[in-house]
N, C-alpha and C positions, 0 to 999 in steps of 0.2 A: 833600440840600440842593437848593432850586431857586432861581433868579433868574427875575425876570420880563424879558421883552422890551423891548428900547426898540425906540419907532415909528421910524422914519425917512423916513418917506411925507414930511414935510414940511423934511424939513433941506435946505440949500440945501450943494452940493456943491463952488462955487466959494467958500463959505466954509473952506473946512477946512485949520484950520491946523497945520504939523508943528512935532513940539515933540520938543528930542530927554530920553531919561533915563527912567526904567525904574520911576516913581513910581508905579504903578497896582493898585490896590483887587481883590481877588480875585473878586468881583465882576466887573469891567470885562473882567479874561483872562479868565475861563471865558465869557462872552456874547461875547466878539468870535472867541472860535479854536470856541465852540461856532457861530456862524451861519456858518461857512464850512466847518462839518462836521469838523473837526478833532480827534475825540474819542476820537484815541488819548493826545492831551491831559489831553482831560478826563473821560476814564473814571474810577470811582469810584475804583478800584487806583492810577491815578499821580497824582489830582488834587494831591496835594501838591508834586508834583514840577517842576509849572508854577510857581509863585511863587519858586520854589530857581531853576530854570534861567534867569526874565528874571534875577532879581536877577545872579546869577553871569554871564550875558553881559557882554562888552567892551564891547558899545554897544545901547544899544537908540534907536528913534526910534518916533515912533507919530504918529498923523495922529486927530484929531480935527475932530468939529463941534458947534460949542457945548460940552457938557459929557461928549458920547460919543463914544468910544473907536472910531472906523471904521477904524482901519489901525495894521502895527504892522511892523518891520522888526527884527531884532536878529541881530549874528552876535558870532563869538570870534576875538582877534586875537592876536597876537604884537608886533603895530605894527611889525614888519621886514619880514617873510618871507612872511607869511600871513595872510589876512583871509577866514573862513568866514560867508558867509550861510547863517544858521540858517534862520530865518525871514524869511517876508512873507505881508501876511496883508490883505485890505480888506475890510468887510464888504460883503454881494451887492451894495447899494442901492448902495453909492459904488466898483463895477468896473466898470473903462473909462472912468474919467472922469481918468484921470493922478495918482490916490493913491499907487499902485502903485509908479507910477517917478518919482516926487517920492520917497517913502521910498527907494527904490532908489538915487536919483541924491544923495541925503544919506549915505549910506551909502560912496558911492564916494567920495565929495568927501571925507569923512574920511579913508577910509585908501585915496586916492589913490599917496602913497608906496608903499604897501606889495606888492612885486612880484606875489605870486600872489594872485586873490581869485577865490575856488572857493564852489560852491554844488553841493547835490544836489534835482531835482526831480521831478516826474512826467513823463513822455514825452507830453504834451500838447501838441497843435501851437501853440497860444496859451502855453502855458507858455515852451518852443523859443521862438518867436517873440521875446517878450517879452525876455527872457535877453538873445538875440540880437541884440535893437537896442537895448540896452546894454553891447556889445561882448563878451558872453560868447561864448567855441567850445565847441560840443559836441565832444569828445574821441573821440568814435568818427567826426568825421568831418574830422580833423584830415590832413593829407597831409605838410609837413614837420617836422612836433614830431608824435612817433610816442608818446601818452602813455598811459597806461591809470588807470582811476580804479577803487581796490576797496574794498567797504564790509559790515561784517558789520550786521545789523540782529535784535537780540533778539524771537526771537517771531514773525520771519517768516521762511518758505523763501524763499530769494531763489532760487528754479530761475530 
């Protein structure tokens, strides 16, 4: 199965409105986690598994313009204890332009309350960065909360 491209060359970027709730056409997921490479997503073996995992998320928020899908945030909560960002996601055309941490900063506003709120991501200095001036600690660079974070991942050697 393939979807074709949407252009983006012309959508205007201070348009793009966030809209929260997990309504979106299978279609829309497999083009937006496919333009930012994400196709352990969407490999033919788990493409099913994407429309099961927005649904089953606690929250999802996404960021649109006009009628396409440019950003997408969703994690799983408890609403006490723990609030895990699963994802985030914008597509190339609309990075850097504060999609990112508009979805991010919707996301905390929610589960604000909620004590711990953990994410896993790539060791990318913009990734780091990012995190970090939304109040996240990296945990390996922690000095009085001495924490460790362990994660098994199916189908990869995690040496």
């Amino acid at each position: 199965m393939t979807f074709s491209k949407v252009s983006v060359e012309d959508m205007d970027v201070a348009m793009v409105e966030i809209r929260v709730g997990g309504d979106l056409t299978f279609e829309q997921l497999f083009e937006l986690y496919d333009s930012v490479g994400w196709v352990s997503y969407t490999h033919e073996r788990r493409r099913d598994g994407l429309p099961k995992a927005i649904r089953n998320s606690t929250y999802v928020v996404t960021a649109w313009s006009g009628e396409t899908l440019v950003g997408l945030a969703r994690g799983l909560s408890d609403d006490v204890s723990i609030f895990y960002l699963q994802d985030i996601l914008v597509r190339p055309a609309f990075q850097g332009q504060g999609v990112g941490r508009r979805l991010l900063e919707n996301c905390l506003e929610r589960f604000g309350h909620v004590r711990s709120k953990v994410l896993m991501t790539d060791n990318e200095e913009k990734q780091v960065s990012f995190y970090e001036s939304l109040g996240y600690k990296n945990t390996r660079s922690l000095i009085k909360w001495h924490l460790n974070t362990f994660v098994q991942i199916d189908g990869l050697d995690l040496e």
